[in-house]
N, C-alpha and C positions, 0 to 999 in steps of 0.2 A: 168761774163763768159757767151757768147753766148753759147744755145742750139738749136741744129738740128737734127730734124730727116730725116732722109736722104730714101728718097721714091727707091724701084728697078726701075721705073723711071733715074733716077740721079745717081744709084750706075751703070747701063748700060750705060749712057753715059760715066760714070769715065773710066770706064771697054775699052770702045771701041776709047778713047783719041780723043774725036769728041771736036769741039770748047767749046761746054757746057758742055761737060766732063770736058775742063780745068780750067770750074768757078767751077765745083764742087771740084778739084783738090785743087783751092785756100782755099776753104772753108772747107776741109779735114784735110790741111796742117797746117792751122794756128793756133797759139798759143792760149788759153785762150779759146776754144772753146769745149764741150762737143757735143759728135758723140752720134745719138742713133740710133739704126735700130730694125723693128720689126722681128722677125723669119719670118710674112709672106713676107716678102720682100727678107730674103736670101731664100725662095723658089723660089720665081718670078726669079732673079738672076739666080739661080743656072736652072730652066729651060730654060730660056733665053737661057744661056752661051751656055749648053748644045746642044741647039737648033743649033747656029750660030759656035763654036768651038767643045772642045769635052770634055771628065769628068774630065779629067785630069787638065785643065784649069780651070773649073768650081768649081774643087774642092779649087782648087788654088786659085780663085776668093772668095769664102767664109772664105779660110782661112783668108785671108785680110781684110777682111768687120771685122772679128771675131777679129784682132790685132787691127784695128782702132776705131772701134765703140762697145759702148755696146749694144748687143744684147738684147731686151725684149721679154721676152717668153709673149705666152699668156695665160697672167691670167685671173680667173675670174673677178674681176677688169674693165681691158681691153674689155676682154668680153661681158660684161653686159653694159660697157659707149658704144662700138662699136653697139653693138645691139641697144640703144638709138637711135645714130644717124642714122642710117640705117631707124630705122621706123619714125624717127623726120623729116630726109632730104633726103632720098630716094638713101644714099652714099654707093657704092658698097662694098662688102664685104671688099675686102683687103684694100680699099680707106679709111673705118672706123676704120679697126685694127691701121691702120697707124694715122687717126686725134686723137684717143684715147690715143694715146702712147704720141704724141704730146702735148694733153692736159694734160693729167700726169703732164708732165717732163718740161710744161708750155714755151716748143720749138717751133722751126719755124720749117714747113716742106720745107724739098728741092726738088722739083719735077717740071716737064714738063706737069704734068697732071691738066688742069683745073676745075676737077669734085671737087675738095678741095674747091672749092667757095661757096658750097652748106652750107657749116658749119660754121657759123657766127661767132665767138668766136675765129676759129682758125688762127693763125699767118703762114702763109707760103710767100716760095718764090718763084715764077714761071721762069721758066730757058726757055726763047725765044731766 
């Protein structure tokens, strides 16, 4: 079974059915595959959404993330590996919630974001 953690990056492009929305679409959709998202990522999300539509939508937005992917809270855990990286590879806050959950759940991250290259260890996929 492939795992993914799926960066607010990549759940925004799903969200807005842009061409890399539709790889992420594939990658959502398919069978044998484990979804994870971190809570900081339904925040990004949910202000995004916010931002460009309205709450209604956004809320709507999260509800879905929430039916397809498991959500990980942040744990100490989490935490504390995210805070590694941060002072190890200089990876921004949410950018390290996210390689941390990755590393966990020993998934690929799905994101648009190239700051992920910082952290050697982890397995992502860049959506160009």
């Amino acid at each position: 079974m492939e795992r993914y953690v799926i960066d607010s990056w990549a759940w925004i492009e799903y969200f807005a059915g842009s061409t890399l929305g539709k790889v992420v679409d594939k990658i959502v959709t398919s069978e044998n595959t484990l979804l994870i998202t971190s809570v900081i990522n339904q925040y990004e999300v949910f202000v995004k959404l916010l931002k460009l539509r309205d709450k209604q939508y956004a809320q709507n937005a999260i509800n879905l993330i929430e039916e397809l992917a498991k959500v990980e809270p942040l744990s100490r855990e989490i935490l504390e590996s995210a805070a590694e990286l941060k002072v190890n590879y200089g990876v921004a806050m949410a950018d390290s919630i996210v390689a941390s959950t990755a590393l966990k759940y020993n998934a690929i991250v799905l994101t648009g974001d190239p700051d992920f290259e910082a952290v050697p260890a982890l397995k992502f996929k860049l959506l160009k």
